[in-house]
C-alpha positions as a Markdown table, in Angstrom:
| # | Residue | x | y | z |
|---|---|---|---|---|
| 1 | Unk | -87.5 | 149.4 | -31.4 |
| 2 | Unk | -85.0 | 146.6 | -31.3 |
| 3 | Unk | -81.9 | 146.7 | -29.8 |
| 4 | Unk | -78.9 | 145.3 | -31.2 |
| 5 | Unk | -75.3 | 145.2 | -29.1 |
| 6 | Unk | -72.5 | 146.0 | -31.8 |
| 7 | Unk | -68.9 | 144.4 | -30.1 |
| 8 | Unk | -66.6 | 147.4 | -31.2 |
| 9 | Unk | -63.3 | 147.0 | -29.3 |
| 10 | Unk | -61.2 | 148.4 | -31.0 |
| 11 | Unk | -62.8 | 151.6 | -32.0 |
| 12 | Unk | -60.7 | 154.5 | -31.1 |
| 13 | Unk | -57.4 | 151.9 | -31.2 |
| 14 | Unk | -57.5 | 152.1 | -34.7 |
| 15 | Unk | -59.1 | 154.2 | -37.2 |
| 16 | Unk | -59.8 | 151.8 | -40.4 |
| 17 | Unk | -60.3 | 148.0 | -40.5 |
| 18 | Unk | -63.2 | 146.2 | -38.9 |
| 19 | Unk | -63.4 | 149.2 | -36.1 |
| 20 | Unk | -64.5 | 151.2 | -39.0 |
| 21 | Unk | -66.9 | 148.6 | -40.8 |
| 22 | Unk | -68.8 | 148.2 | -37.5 |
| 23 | Unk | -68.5 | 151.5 | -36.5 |
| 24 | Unk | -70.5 | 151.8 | -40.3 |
| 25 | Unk | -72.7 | 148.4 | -39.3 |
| 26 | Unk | -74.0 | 150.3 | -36.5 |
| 27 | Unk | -75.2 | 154.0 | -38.6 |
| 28 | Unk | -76.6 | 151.4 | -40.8 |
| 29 | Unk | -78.7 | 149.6 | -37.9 |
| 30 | Unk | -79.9 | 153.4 | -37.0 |
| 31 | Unk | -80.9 | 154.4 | -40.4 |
| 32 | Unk | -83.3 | 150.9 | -40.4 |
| 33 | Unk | -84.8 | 151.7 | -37.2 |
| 34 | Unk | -82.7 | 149.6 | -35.2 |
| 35 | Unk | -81.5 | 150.9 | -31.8 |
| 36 | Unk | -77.6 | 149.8 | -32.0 |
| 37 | Unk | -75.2 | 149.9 | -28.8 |
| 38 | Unk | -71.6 | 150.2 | -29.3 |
| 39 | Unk | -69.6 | 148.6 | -26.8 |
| 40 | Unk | -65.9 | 149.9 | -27.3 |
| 41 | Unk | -62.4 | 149.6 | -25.8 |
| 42 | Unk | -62.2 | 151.8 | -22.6 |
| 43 | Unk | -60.4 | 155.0 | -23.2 |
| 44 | Unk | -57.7 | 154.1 | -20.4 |
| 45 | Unk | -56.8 | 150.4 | -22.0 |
| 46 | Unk | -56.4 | 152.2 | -25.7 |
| 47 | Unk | -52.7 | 153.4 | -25.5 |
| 48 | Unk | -51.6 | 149.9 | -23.6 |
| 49 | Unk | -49.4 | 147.9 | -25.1 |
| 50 | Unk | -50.8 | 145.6 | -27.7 |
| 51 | Unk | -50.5 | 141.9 | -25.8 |
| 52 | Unk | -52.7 | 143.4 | -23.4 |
| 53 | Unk | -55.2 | 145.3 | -25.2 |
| 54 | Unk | -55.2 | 141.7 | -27.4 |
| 55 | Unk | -55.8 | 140.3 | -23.8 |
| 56 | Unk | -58.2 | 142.6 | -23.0 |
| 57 | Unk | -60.2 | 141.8 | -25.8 |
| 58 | Unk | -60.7 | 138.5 | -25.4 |
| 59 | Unk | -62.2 | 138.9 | -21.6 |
| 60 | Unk | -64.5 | 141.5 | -23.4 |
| 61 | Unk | -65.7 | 139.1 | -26.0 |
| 62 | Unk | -65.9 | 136.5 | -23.5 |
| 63 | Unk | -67.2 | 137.8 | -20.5 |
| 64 | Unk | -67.8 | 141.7 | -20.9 |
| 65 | Unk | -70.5 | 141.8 | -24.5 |
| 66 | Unk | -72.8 | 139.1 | -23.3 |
| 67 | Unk | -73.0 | 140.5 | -19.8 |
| 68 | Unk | -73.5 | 144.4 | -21.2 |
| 69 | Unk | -76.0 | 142.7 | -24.1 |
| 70 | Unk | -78.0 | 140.7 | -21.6 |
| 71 | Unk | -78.1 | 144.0 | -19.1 |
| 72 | Unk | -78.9 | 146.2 | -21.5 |
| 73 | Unk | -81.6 | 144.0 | -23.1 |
| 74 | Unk | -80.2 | 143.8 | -26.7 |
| 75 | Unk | -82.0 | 140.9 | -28.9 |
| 76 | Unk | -78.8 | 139.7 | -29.8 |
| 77 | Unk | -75.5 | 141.1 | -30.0 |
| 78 | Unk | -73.3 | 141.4 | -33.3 |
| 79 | Unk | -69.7 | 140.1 | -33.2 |
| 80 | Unk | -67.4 | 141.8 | -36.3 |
| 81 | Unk | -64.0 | 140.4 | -35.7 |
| 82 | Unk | -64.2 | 137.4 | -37.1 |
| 83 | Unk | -64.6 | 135.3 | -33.5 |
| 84 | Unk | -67.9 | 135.4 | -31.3 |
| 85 | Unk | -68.3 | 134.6 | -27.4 |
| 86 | Unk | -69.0 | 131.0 | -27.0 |
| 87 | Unk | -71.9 | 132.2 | -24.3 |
| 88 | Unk | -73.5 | 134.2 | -26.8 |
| 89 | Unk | -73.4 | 131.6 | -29.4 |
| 90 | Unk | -75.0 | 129.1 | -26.8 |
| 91 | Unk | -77.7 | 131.1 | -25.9 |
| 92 | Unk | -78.5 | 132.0 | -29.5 |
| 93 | Unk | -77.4 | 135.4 | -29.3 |
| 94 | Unk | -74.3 | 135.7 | -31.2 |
| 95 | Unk | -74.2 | 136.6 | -35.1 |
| 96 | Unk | -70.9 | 136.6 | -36.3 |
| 97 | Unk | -69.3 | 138.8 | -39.5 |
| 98 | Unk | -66.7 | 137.0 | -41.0 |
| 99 | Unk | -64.3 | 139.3 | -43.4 |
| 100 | Unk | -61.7 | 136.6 | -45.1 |
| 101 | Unk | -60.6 | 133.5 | -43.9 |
| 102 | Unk | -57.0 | 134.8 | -43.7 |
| 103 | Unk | -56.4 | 134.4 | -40.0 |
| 104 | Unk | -57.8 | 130.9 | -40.1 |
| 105 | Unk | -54.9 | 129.7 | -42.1 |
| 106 | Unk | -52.7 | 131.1 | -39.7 |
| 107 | Unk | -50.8 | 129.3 | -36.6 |
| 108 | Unk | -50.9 | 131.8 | -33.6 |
| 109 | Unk | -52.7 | 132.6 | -30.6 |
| 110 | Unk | -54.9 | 134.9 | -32.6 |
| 111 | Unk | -56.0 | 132.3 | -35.3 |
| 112 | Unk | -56.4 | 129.2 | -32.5 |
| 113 | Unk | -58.8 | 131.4 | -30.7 |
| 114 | Unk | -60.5 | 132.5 | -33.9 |
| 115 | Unk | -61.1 | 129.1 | -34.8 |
| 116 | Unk | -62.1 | 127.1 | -31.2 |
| 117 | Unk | -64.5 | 130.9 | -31.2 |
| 118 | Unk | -66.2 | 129.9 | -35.1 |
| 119 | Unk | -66.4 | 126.0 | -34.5 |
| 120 | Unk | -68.7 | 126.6 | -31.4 |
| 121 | Unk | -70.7 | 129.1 | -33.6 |
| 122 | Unk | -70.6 | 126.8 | -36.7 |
| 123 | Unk | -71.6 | 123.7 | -34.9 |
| 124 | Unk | -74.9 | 125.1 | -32.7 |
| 125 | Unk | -76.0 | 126.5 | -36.0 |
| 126 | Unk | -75.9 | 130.5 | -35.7 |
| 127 | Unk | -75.7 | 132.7 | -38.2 |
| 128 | Unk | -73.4 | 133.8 | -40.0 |
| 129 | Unk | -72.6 | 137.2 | -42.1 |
| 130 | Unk | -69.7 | 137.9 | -44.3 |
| 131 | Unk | -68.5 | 141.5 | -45.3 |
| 132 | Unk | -68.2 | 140.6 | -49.3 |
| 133 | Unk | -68.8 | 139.2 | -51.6 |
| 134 | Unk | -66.2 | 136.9 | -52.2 |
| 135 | Unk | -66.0 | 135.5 | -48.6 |
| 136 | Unk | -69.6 | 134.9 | -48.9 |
| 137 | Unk | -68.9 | 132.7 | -51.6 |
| 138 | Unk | -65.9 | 130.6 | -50.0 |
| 139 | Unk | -68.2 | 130.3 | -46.6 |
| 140 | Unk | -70.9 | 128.7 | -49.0 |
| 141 | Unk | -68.2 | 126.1 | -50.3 |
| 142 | Unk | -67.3 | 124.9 | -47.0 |
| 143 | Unk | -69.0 | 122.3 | -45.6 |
| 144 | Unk | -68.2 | 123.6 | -41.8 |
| 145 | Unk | -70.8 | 126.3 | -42.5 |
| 146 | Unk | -73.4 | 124.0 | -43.5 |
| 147 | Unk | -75.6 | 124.2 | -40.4 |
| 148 | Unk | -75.3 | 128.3 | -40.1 |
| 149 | Unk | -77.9 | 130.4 | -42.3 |
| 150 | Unk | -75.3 | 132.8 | -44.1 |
| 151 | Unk | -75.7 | 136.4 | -45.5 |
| 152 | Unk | -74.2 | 139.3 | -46.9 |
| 153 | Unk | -73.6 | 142.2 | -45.0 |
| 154 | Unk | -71.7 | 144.6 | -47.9 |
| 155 | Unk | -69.2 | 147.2 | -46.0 |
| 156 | Unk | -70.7 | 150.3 | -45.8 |
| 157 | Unk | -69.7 | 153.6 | -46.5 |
| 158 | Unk | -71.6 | 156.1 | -44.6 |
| 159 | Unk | -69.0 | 158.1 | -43.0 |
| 160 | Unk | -66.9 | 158.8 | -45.8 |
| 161 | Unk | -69.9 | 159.8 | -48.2 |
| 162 | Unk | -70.7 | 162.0 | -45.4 |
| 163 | Unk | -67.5 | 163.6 | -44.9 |
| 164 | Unk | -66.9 | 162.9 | -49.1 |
| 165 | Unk | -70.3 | 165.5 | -49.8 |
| 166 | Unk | -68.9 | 168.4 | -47.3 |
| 167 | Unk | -65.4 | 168.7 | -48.3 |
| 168 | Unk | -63.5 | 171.5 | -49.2 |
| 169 | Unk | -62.5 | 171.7 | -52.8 |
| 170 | Unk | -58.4 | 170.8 | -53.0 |
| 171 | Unk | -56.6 | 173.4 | -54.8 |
| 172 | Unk | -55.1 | 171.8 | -58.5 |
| 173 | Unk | -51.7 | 170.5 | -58.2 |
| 174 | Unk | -49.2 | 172.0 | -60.4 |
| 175 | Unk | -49.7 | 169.9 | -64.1 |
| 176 | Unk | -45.7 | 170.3 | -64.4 |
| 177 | Unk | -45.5 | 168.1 | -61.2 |
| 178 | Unk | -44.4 | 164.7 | -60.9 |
| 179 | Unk | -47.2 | 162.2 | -60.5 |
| 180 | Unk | -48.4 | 161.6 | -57.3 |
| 181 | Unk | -49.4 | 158.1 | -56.4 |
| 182 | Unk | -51.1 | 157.3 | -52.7 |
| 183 | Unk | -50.2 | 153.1 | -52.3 |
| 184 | Unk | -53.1 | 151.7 | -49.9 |
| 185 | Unk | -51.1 | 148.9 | -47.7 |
| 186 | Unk | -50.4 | 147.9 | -44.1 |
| 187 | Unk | -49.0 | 145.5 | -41.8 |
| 188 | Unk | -48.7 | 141.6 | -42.8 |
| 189 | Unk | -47.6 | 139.8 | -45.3 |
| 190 | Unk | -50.6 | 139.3 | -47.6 |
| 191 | Unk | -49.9 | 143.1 | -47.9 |
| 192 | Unk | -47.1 | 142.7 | -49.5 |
| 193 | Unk | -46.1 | 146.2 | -48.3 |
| 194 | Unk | -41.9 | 144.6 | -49.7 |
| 195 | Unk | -43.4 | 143.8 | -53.1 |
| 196 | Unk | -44.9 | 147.1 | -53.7 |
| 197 | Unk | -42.0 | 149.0 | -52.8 |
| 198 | Unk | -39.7 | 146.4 | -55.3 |
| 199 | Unk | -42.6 | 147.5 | -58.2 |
| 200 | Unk | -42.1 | 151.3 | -57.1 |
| 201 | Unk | -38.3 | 151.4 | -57.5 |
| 202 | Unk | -38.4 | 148.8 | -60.9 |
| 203 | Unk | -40.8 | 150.7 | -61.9 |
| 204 | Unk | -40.5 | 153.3 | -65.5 |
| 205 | Unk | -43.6 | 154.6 | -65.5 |
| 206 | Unk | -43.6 | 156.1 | -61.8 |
| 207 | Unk | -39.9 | 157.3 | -62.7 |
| 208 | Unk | -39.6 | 160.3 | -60.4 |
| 209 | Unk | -43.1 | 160.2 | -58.9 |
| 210 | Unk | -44.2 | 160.9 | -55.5 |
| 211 | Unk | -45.1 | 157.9 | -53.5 |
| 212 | Unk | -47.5 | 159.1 | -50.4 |
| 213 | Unk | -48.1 | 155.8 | -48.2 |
| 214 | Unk | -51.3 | 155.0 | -46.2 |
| 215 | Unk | -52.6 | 152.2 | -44.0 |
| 216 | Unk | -49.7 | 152.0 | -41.1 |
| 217 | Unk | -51.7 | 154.2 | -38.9 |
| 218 | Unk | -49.1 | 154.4 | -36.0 |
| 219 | Unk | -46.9 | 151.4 | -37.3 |
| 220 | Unk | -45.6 | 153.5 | -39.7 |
| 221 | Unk | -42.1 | 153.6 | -38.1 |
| 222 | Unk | -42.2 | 150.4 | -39.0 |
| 223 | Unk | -42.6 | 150.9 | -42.9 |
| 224 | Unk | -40.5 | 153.9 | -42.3 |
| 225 | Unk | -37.7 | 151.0 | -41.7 |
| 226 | Unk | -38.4 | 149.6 | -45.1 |
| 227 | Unk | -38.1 | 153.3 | -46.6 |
| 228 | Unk | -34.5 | 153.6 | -45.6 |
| 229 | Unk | -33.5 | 150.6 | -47.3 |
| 230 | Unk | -34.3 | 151.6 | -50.1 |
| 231 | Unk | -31.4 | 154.0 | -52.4 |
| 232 | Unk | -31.4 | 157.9 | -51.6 |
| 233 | Unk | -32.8 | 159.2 | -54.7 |
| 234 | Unk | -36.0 | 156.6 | -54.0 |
| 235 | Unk | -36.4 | 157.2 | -50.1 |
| 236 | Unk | -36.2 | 161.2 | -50.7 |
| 237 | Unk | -39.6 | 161.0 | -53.1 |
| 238 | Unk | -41.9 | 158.5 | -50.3 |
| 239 | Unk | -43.6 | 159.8 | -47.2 |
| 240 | Unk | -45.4 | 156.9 | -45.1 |
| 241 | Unk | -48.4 | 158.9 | -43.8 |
| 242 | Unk | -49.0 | 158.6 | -39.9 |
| 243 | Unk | -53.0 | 157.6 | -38.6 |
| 244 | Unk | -55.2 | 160.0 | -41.0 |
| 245 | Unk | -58.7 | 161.3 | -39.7 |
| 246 | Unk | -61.2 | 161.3 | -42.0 |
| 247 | Unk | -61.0 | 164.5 | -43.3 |
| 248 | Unk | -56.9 | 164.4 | -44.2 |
| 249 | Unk | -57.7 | 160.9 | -45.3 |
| 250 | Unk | -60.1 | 161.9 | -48.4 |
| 251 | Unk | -57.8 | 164.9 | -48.6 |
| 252 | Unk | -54.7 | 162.5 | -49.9 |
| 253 | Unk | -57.3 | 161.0 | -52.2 |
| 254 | Unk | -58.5 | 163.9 | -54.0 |
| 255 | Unk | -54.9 | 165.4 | -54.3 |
| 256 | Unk | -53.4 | 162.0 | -55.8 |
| 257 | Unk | -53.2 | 161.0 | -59.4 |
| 258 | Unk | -53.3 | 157.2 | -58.8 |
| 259 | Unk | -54.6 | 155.3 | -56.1 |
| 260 | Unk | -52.8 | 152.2 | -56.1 |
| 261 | Unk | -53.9 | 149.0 | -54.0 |
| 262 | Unk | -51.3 | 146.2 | -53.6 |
| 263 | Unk | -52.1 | 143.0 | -51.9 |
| 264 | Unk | -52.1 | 139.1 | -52.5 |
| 265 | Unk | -54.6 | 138.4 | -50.7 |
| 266 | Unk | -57.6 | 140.3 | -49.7 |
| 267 | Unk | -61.6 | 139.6 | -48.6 |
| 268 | Unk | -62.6 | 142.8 | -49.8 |
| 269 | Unk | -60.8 | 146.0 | -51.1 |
| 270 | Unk | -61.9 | 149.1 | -49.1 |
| 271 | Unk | -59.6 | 151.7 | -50.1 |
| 272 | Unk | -60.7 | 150.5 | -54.0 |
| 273 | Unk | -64.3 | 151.8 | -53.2 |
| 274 | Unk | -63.3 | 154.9 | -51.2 |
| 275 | Unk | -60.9 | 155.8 | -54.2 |
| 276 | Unk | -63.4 | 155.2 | -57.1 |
| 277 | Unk | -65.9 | 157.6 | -54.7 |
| 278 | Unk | -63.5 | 159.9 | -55.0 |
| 279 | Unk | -63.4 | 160.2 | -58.8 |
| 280 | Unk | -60.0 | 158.8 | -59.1 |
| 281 | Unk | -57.8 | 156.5 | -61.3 |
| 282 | Unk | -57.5 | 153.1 | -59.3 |
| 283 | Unk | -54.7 | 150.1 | -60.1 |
| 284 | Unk | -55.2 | 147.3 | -57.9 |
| 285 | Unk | -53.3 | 143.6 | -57.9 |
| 286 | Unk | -55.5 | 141.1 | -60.0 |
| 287 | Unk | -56.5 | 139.2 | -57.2 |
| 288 | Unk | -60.2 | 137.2 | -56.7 |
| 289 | Unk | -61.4 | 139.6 | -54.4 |
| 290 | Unk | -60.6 | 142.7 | -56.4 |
| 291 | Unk | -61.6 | 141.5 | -59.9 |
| 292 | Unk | -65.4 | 142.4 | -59.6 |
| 293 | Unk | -64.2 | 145.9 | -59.1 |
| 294 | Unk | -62.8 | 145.9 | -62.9 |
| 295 | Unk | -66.3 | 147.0 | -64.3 |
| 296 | Unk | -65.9 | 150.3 | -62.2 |
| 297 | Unk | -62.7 | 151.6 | -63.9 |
| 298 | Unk | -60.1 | 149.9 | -61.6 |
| 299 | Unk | -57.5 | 148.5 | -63.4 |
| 300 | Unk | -56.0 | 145.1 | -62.3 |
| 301 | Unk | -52.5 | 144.5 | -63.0 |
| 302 | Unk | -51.0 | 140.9 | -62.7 |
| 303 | Unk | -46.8 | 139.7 | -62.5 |
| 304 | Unk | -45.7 | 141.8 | -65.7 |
| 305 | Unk | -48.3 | 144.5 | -66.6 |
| 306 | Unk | -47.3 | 147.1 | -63.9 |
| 307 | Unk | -46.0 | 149.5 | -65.7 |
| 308 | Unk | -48.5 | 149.1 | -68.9 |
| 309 | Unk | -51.5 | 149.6 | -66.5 |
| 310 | Unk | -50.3 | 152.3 | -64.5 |
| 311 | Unk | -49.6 | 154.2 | -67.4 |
| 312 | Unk | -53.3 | 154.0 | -68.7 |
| 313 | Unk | -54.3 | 155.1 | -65.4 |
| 314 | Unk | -52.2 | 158.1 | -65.4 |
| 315 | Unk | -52.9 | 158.8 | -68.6 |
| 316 | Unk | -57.0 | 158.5 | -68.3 |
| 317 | Unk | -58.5 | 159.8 | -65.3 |
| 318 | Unk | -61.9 | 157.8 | -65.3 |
| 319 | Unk | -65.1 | 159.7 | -64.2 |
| 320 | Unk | -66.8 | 158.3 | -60.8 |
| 321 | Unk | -69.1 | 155.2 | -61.9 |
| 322 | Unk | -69.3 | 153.5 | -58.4 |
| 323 | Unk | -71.9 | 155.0 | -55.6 |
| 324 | Unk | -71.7 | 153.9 | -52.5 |
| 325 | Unk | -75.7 | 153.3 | -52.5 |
| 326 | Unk | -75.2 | 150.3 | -54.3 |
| 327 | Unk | -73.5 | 148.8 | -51.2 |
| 328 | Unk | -76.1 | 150.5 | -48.8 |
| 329 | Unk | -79.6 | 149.5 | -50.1 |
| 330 | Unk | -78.6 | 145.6 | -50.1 |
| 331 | Unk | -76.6 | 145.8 | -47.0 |
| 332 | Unk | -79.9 | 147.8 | -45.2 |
| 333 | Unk | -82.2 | 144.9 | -46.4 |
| 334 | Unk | -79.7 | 141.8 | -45.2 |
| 335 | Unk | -79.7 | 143.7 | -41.6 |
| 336 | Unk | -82.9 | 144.4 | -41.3 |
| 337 | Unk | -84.0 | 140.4 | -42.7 |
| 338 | Unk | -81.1 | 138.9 | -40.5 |
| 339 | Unk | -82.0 | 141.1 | -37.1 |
| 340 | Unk | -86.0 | 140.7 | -37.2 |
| 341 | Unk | -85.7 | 137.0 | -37.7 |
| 342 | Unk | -83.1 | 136.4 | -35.1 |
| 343 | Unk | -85.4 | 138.6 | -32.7 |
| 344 | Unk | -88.2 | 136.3 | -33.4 |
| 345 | Unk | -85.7 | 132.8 | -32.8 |
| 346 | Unk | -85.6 | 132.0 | -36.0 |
């Protein structure tokens, strides 16, 4: 059996994101026959502050994965947040997943160090995955990426259709109710986390509707903040929702009437899929990445439609026409292809 070392820092720091697409990557590695290691933030270094758990990740992508891969006797070892050790990537044992190019456009530490990371990987020719669709397709247009063989490794949902298939049926909502709408955002400003709350308030159509907000994890204080700006008859009818386990996190799905996704910019569109698996209505921004979700009964809303499209949504509850097998079979194949060539030095 192979054995493949997954670089999962930040599992157990946060609960959603990239943690949870590798923590996903690896079950899928399992369920192929593929022996997958974890190697994840030390449970003393998770409540640190954040420039030195940001530290502490670079000296465990650097230094810490290839020394665990190498002792442990891994084939190769997997690198999911968008940078890759420059050791590993020398020695031809480095694939890198690639989400979005958003942080490459940036001008911080983070993005430098993403960057110097992906032009050693680009240049010595290693491959290459991205996590949709529509990165997969910018990746093939740069010519940067020319020497790397690419592939698509879908995000998976394996825990949630576990946890989906043994929930506990939630008890109907009073129909006299105000509508309840659960807003999928977070932190930056592609999130546009402002810009949904300035549709919320303008908004006729969610006139006196409950506003239940996920995604902040344990930075919602800081959307909180945002909240209290906001006029007293608006703030008293949103609650930001703190770092959700699995369970309470399908939970807020099945209870709300819309899920609404806001972003401008986005390399895949997550909490689009889990809320479609959960049988219910989905508006999301008509942005690249979330356009090919339009077949499955999300609808897109651009600068002036808000209110039109979240009205239809309200209005027609769609019936589930996504599974999340059509993102496992293809993502199952791609591993499998992309590890037992790489074992072989291809």
């Amino acid at each position: 059996m192979k054995r493949v070392l997954v670089f999962n820092f930040f599992a157990g720091v946060m609960e959603r994101g990239i943690p949870l697409y590798a923590r996903n990557l690896a079950e899928c590695m399992r369920r192929v026959g593929i022996e997958a290691v974890e190697l994840r933030c030390p449970a003393w270094l998770r409540r640190s502050p954040r420039p030195v758990r940001n530290v502490a990740f670079v000296l465990f992508e650097q230094i810490v994965a290839p020394a665990v891969g190498l002792l442990r006797g891994c084939s190769l070892v997997v690198y999911p947040y968008n940078s890759a050790s420059i050791v590993d990537s020398l020695l031809g044992r480095a694939v890198l997943v690639v989400h979005d190019l958003i942080p490459n456009r940036r001008h911080n530490l983070a993005a430098r160090y993403i960057c110097v990371t992906q032009t050693v990987h680009r240049r010595v020719g290693r491959p290459v995955c991205a996590a949709s669709e529509h990165t997969l397709t910018h990746l093939r247009r740069l010519a940067a990426f020319k020497r790397c063989s690419l592939a698509l490794w879908l995000n998976p949902f394996y825990s949630f259709e576990s946890a989906l298939a043994r929930r506990v049926e939630v008890v109907p909502r009073d129909t006299g109710a105000p509508p309840r709408v659960l807003l999928c955002s977070g932190l930056g400003r592609y999130k546009d986390y402002t810009g949904a709350l300035r549709l919320f308030v303008r908004s006729a159509a969610l006139s006196g509707a409950e506003l239940r907000v996920m995604g902040f994890g344990d930075d919602a204080p800081l959307a909180l903040r945002r909240v209290h700006r906001l006029p007293a008859d608006v703030r008293q009818r949103i609650t930001v929702l703190p770092r959700l386990t699995l369970k309470d996190l399908i939970s807020e799905y099945a209870a709300s009437d819309v899920v609404w996704v806001h972003s401008r910019k986005e390399g895949f569109g997550r909490s689009i899929v889990e809320g479609r698996l959960s049988g219910r209505p989905v508006v999301a921004s008509n942005i690249g990445a979330f356009r090919k979700f339009a077949p499955f009964g999300v609808q897109l809303y651009g600068k002036d439609a808000f209110d039109a499209v979240v009205s239809r949504a309200l209005a027609h509850e769609p019936t589930p026409t996504l599974s999340a097998g059509a993102y496992h079979a293809p993502l199952e194949a791609a591993v499998s292809q992309v590890v037992g060539s790489y074992s072989r030095g291809a």
